[in-house]
Structure formats: C-alpha cells, structure tokens
VOBA-1610 file (N, C-alpha, C; in pm, whole numbers, padded with zeros to 5 digits, always signed):
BEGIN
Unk+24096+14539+07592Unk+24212+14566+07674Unk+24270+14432+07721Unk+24381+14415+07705Unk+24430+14258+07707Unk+24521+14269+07803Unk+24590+14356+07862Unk+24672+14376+08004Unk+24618+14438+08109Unk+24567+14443+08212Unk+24513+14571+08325Unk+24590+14598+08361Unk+24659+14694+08429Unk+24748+14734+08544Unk+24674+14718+08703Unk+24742+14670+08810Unk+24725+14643+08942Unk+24560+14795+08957Unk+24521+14716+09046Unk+24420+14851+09103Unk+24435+14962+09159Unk+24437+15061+09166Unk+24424+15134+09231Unk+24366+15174+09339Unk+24293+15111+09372Unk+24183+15126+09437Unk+24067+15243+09503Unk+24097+15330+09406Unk+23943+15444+09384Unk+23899+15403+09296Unk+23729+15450+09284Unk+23660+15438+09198Unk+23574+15537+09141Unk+23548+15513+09045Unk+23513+15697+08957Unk+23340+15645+08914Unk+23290+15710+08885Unk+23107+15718+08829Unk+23159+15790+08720Unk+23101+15785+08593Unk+23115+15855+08514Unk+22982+15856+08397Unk+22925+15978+08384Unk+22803+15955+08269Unk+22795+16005+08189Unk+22732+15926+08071Unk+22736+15968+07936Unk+22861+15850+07912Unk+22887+15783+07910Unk+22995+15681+07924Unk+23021+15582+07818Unk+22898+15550+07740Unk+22902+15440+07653Unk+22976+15448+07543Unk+22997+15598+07513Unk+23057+15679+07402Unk+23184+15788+07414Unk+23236+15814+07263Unk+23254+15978+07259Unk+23321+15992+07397Unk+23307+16123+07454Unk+23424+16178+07566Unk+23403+16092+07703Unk+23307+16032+07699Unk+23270+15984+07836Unk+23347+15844+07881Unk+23337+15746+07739Unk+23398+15649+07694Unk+23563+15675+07676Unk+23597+15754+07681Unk+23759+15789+07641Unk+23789+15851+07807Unk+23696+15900+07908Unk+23759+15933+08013Unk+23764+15808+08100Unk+23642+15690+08091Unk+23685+15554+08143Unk+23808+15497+08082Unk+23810+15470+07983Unk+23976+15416+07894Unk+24078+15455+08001Unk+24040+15584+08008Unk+24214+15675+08069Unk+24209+15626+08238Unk+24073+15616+08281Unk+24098+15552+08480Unk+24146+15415+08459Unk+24039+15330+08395Unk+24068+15186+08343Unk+24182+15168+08319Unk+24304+15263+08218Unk+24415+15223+08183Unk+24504+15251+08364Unk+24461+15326+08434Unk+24574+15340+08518Unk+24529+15269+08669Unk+24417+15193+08697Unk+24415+15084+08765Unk+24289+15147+08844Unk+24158+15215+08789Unk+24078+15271+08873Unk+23933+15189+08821Unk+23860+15156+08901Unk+23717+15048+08866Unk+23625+15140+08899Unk+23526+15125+08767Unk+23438+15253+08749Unk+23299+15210+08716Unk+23210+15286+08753Unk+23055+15257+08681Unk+23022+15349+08610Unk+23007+15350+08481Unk+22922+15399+08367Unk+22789+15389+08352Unk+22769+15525+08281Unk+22604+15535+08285Unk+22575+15598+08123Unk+22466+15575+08100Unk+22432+15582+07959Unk+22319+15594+07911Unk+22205+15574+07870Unk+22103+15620+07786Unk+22058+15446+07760Unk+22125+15433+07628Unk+22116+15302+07585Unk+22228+15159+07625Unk+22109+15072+07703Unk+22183+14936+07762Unk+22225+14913+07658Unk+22230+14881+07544Unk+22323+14792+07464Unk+22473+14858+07437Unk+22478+14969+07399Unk+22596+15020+07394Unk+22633+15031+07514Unk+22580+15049+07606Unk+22672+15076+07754Unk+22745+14909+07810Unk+22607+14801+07775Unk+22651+14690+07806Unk+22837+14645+07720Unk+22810+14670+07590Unk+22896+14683+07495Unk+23075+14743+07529Unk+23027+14895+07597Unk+23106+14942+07609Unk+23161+14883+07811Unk+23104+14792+07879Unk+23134+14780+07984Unk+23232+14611+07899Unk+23171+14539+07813Unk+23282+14451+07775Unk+23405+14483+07750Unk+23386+14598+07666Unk+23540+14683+07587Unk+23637+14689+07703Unk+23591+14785+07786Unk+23655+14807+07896Unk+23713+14749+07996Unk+23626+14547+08044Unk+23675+14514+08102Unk+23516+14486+08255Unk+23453+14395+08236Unk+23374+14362+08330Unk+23389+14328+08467Unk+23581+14264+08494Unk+23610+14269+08586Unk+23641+14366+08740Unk+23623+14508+08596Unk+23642+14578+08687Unk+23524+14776+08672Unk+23452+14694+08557Unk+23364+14842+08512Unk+23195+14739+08521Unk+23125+14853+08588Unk+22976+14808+08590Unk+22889+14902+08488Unk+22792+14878+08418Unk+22727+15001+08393Unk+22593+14984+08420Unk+22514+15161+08462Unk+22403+15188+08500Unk+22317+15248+08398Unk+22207+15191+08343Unk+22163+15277+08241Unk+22041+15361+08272Unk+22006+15433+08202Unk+21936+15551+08261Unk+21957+15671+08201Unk+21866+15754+08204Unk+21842+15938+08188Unk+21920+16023+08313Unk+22012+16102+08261Unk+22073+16139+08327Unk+21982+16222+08443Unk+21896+16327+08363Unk+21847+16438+08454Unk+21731+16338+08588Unk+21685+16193+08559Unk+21614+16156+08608Unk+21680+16101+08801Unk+21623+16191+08842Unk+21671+16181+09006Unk+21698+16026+09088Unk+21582+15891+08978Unk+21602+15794+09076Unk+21750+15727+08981Unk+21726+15763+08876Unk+21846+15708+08832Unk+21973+15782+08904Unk+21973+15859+08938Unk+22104+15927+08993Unk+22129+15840+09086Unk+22014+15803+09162Unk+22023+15731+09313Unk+22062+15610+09281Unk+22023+15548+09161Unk+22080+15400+09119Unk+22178+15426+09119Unk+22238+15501+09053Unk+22375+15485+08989Unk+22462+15478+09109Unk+22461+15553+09165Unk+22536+15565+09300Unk+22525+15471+09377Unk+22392+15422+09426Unk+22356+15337+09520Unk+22508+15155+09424Unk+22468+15167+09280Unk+22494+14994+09270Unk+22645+15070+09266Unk+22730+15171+09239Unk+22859+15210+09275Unk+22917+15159+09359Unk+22826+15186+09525Unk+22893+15167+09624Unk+22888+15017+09651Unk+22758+14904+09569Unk+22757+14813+09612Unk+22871+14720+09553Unk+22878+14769+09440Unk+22963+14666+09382Unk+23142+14715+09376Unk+23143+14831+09435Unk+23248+14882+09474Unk+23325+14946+09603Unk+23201+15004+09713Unk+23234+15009+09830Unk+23252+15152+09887Unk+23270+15240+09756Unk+23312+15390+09736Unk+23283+15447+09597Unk+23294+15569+09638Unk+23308+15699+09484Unk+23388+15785+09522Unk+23513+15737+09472Unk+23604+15891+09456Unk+23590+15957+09397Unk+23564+15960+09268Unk+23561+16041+09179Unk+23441+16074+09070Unk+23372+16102+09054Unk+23251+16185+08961Unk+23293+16269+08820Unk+23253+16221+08735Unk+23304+16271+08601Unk+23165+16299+08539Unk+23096+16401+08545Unk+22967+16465+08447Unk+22996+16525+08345Unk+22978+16393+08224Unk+22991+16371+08079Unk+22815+16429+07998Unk+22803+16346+08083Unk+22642+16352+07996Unk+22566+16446+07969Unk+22505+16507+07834Unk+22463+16616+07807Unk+22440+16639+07640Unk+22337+16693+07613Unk+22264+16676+07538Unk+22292+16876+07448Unk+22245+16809+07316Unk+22209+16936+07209Unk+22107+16902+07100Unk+22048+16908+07140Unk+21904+16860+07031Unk+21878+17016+06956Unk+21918+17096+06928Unk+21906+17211+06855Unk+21999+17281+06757Unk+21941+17305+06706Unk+22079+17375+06627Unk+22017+17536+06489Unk+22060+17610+06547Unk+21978+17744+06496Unk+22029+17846+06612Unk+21944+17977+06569Unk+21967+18105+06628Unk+21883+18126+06787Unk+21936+18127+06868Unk+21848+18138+07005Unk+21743+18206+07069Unk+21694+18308+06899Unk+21623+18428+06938Unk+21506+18317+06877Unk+21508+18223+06825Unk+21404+18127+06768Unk+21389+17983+06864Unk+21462+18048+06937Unk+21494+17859+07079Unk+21319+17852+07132Unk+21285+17745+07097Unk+21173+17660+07145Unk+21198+17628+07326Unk+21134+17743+07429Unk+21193+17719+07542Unk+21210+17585+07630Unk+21086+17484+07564Unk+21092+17351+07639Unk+21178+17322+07597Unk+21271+17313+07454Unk+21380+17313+07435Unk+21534+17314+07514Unk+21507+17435+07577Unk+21611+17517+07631Unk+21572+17410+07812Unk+21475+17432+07809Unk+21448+17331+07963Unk+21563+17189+07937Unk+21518+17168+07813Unk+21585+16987+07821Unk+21692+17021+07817Unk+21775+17080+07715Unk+21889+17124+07728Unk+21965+17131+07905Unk+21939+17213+07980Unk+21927+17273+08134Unk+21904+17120+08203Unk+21821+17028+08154Unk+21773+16949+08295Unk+21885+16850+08256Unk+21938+16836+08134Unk+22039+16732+08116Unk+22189+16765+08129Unk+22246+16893+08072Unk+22356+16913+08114Unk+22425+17003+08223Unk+22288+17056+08315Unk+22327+17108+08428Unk+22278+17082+08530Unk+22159+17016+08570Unk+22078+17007+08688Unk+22116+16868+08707Unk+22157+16754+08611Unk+22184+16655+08606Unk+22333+16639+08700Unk+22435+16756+08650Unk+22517+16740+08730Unk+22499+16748+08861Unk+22473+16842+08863Unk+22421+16883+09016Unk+22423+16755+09122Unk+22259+16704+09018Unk+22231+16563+09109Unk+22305+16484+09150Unk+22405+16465+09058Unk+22520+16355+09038Unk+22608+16377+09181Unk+22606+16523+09145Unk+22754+16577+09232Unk+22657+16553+09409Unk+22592+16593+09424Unk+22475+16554+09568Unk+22493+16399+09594Unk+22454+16337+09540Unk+22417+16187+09524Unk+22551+16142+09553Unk+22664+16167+09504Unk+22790+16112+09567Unk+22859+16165+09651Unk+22841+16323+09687Unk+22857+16347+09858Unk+22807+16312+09973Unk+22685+16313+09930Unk+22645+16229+10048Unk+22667+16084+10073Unk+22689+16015+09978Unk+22685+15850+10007Unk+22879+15840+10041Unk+22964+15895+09946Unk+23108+15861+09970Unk+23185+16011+10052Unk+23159+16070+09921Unk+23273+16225+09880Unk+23282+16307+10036Unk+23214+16365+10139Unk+23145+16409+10228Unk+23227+16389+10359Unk+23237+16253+10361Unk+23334+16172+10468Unk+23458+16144+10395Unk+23493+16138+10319Unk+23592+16072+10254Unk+23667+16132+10173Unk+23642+16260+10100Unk+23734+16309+09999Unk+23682+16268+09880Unk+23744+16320+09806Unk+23773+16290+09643Unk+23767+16398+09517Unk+23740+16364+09392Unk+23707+16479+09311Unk+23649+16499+09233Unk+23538+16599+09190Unk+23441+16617+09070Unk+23494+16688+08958Unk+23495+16615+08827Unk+23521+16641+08725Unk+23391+16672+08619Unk+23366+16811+08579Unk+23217+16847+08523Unk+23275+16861+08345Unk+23259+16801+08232Unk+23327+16840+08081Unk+23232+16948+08050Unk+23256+17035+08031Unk+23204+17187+08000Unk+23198+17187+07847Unk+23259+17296+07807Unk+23273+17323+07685Unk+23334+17429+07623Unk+23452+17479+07524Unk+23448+17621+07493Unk+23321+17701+07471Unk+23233+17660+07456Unk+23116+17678+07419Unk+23041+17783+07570Unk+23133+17749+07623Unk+23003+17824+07768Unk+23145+17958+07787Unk+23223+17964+07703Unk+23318+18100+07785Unk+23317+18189+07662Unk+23232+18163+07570Unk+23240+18274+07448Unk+23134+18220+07360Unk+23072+18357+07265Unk+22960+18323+07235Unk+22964+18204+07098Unk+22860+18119+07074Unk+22876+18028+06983Unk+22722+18037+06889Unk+22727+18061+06796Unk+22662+18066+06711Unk+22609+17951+06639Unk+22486+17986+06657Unk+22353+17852+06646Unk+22373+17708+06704Unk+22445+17725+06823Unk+22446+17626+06924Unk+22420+17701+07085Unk+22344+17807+07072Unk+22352+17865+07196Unk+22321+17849+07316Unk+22172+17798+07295Unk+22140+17689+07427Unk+22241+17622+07498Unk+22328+17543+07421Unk+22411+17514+07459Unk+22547+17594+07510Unk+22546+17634+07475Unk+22662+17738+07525Unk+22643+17755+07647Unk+22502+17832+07721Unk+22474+17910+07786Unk+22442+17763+07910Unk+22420+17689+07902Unk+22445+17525+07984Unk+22569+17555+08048Unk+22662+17541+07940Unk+22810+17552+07942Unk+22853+17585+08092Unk+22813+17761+08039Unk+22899+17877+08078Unk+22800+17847+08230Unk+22643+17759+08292Unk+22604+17744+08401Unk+22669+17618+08434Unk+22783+17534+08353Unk+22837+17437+08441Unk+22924+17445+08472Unk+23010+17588+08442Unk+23149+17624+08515Unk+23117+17702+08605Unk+23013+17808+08651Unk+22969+17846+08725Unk+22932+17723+08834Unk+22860+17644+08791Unk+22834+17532+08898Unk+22950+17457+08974Unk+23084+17505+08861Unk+23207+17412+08919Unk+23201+17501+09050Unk+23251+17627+09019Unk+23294+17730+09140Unk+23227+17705+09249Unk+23095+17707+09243Unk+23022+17682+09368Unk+23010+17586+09431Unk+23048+17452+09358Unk+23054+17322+09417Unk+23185+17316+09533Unk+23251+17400+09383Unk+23440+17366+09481Unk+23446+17467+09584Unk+23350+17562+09583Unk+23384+17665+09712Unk+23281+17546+09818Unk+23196+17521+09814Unk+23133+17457+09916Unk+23181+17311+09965Unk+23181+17229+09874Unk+23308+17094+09914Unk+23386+17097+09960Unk+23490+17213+09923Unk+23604+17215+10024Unk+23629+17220+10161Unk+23718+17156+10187Unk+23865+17119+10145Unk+23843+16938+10087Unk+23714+16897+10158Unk+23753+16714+10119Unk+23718+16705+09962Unk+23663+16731+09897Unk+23625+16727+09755Unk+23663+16867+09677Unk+23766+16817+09538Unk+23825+16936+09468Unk+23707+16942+09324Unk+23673+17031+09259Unk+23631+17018+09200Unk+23663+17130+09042Unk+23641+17047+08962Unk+23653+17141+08813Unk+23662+17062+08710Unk+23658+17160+08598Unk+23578+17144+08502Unk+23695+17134+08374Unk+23682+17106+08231Unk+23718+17054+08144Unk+23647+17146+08036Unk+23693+17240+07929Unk+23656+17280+07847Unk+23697+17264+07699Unk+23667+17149+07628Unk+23693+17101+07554Unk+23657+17201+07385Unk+23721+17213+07322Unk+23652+17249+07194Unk+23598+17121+07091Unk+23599+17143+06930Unk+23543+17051+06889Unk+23655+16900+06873Unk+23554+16751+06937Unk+23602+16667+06948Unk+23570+16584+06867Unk+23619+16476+06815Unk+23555+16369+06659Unk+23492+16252+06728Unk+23355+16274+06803Unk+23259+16234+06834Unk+23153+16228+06762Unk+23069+16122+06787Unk+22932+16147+06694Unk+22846+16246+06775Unk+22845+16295+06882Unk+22779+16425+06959Unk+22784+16533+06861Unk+22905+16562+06840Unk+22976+16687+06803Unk+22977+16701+06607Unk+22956+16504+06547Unk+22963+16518+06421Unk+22895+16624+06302Unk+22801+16679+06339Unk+22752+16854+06286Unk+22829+16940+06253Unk+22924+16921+06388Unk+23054+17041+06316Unk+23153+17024+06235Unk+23174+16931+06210Unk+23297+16885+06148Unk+23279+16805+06027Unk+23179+16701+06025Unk+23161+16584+05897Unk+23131+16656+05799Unk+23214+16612+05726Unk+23255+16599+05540Unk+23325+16754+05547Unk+23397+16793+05666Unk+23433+16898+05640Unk+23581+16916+05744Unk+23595+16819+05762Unk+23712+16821+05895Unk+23847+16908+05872Unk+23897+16841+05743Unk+24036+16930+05701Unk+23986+17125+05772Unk+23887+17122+05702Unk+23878+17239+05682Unk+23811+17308+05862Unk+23724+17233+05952Unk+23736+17258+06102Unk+23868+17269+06176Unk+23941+17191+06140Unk+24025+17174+06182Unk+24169+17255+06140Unk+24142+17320+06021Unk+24267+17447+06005Unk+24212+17558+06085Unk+24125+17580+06151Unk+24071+17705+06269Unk+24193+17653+06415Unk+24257+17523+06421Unk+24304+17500+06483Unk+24467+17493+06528Unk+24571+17580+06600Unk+24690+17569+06543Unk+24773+17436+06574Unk+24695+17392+06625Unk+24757+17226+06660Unk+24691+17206+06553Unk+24617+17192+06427Unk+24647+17108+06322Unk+24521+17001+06318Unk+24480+16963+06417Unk+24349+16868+06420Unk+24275+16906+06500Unk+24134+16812+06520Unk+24041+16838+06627Unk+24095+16742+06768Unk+24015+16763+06837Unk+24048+16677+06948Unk+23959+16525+06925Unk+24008+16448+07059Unk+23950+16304+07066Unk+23961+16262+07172Unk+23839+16212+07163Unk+23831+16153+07360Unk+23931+16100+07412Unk+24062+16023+07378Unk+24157+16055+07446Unk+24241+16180+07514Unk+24231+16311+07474Unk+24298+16406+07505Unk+24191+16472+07574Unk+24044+16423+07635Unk+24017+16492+07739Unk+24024+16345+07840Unk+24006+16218+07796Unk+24033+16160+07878Unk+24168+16191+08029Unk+24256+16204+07935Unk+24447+16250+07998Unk+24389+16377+08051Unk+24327+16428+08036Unk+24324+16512+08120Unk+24196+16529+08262Unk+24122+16436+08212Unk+24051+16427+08334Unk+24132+16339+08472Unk+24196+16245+08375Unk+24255+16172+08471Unk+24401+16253+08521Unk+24419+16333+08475Unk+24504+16447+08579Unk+24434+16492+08672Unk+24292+16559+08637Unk+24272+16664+08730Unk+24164+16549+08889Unk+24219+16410+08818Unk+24164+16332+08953Unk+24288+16243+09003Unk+24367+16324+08966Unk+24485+16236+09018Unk+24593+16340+09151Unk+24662+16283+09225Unk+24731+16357+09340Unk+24805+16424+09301Unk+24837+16484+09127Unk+24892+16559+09087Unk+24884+16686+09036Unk+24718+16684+09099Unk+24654+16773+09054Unk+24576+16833+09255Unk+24589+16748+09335Unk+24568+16793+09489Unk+24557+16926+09491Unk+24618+17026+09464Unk+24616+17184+09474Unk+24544+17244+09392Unk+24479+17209+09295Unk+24367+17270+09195Unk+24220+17228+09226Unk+24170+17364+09266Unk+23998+17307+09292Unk+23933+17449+09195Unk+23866+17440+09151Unk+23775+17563+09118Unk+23787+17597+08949Unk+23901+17525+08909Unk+23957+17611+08772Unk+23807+17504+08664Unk+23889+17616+08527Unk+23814+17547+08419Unk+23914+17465+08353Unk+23979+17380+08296Unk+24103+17359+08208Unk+24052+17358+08083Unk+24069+17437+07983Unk+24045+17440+07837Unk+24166+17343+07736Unk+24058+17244+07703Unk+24152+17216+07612Unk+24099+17175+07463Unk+24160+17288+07382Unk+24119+17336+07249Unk+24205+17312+07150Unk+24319+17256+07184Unk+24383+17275+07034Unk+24463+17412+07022Unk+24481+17475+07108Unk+24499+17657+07069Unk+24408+17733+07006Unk+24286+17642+07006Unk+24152+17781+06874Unk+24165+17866+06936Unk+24146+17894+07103Unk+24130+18049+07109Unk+24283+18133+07092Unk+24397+18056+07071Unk+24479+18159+07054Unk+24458+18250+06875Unk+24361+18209+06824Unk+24320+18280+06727Unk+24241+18380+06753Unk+24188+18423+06861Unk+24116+18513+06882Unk+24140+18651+06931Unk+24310+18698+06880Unk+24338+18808+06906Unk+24304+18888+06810Unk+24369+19041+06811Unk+24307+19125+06694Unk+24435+19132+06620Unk+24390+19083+06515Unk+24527+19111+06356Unk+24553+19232+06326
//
C-alpha cells in the first residue's frame, strides 16, 4: 500500500487475518484510515501480512484462536499499542472435515465448535470488557451460507454457522445499545479455506451463481467495513448474506 489515507482513529481486532477473508476485511479498515491488530495461527504469514498492510499502523498477534490466553493477548497488546477496540471482526474458523455428518468423528465436531464459535464468544468478552462496555463500538462475526440451509458433507460446519448467527442475536440483544452487533454470510469465496469447492472446477461453481463468479475477500471486506461504519448505526442483530444471488436459485421451477 503506497498511499494511507489520514486516520481515523478507531481500531478494529480482527482474526484469522493473515489470509483469505480476514486479510481482505483488514485491506478494507486499512484502506479507509482504521489501525488494526491481526491474529493468526502462523507468525510468518501474519508477520508477512502485517508488512503488506502497513506496520505503521497494523500489529499482529499470533495464536489459536479458541485458546483463552491468547484471546487475552490479543486484546491486552490492542489496547497497548493502540489505546482502544472499536471494532471486533471474528474471521477465524476452521473445517478440517469433509463427508456426511452421520459419520462426524465427535472430537471432530468439538474442534470445529471450539474454533468457530466459542472462540468468538471469547473474542467478543475480551473486548467488552477492556474497550466496547464503556465506550461503544461494533462486532462483526463472518458466518456463512452454510449455517441458514443445509450443506452437504460440510455439515459440522454448517451447524457452527447457523450457532454463530444465533450467537450474533444474543450478543446484540445483550450489548445493546453501546455495541451493535452482526454477522456476514458469505457463500463460496476464492480462498485457499474454501479451495475444495471450487479448484479445477470454478467456471463450473460459479454458474450456480447469477452474478456470474464466486466471491473474494474484497466483497466481504466492503461489507464488513459498512456494517462498522456510522452508516450502518441503526443495524444491530441482522445476518447480511452475501452470495452472489445463489440463493435466488432456490425457488421452485
């Protein structure tokens, strides 16, 4: 990035970050003047992806999402090297399976659960109490089409999903009024997360779609950074799906 724009001066946490959707929702704060800490799995790509972005104004925390002291890091070096957390973006989340759910290996289904839902949770705790609480701001959770209709041999996942839009509701009924909160339901995006569904086969994923392509971490980026922006002040609780139109294929012919 070779221009910044002036600061803004909020600052967002965002995990799962180094990459893929997490990496495309920093791009979109970064591009509009917001200084953020990223969190990730692996230091080298996160280190990597905190150069891309801009060191002057992005830190990153590395760490396991579902792991509680890392939550507390993350937050804790947020506020140090930034002062605040406005905003919370829970990216991070895992699918290590892929098959029929009547065959799901339940420790399976645990990891699944401790990474893309209990993890939020933590996240979303960990920055009310230190900023959000006194101060306002907003939680952004990336869901999935995957949790509002059934998905076949990704179900574990699904069923994460459909407990992290549930988790939105309850967050945003209890936060309110100082913290808005909701969620992002993305269909398939041209990530290496997601590359299962689509590689060596995209043309053809992608005619299920009436927009014509898949998505890309820019187009949930733009939209996270709506639903944390003052233009979005009156929306707490929703899901925003953004698919491409797949489900407008799902009427009866």
């Amino acid at each position: 990035m070779t221009t910044l724009p002036e600061l803004s001066g909020k600052v967002a946490l965002i995990t799962g970050a180094s990459r893929g959707i997490g990496y495309g929702v920093a791009e979109a704060l970064v591009a509009r003047g917001d200084r953020v800490c990223i969190t990730g799995r692996n230091e080298d790509a996160l280190k990597e992806a905190v150069e891309t972005l801009g060191a002057d104004r992005v830190i990153g925390v590395a760490g396991k999402a579902h792991d509680e002291a890392h939550q507390a890091t993350a937050v804790e070096r947020a506020m140090e090297a930034f002062g605040r957390v406005d905003f919370l973006v829970n990216n991070a989340g895992t699918n290590p399976v892929f098959g029929p759910i009547a065959e799901l290996d339940l420790n399976v289904a645990r990891k699944v659960f401790e990474t893309n839902v209990i993890s939020a949770l933590g996240f979303a705790q960990q920055t009310w109490k230190a900023w959000q609480s006194e101060n306002g701001g907003a939680i952004v959770n990336i869901a999935s089409v995957a949790g509002l209709a059934p998905s076949p041999l990704i179900g574990a996942y699904g069923v994460s999903k459909a407990a992290m839009i549930n988790l939105t509701v309850q967050l945003a009924h209890e936060f309110a009024p100082k913290v808005r909160v909701n969620a992002i339901a993305p269909a398939v995006v041209k990530t290496k997360f997601a590359a299962a569904l689509y590689e060596g086969r995209e043309a053809e994923a992608a005619a299920a779609y009436p927009l014509g392509r898949l998505g890309v971490p820019s187009d949930i980026g733009g939209a996270a950074a709506f639903l944390t922006s003052q233009q979005s002040d009156w929306v707490t609780g929703q899901t925003l799906v953004v698919d491409g139109g797949m489900f407008l294929n799902a009427g009866v012919e």
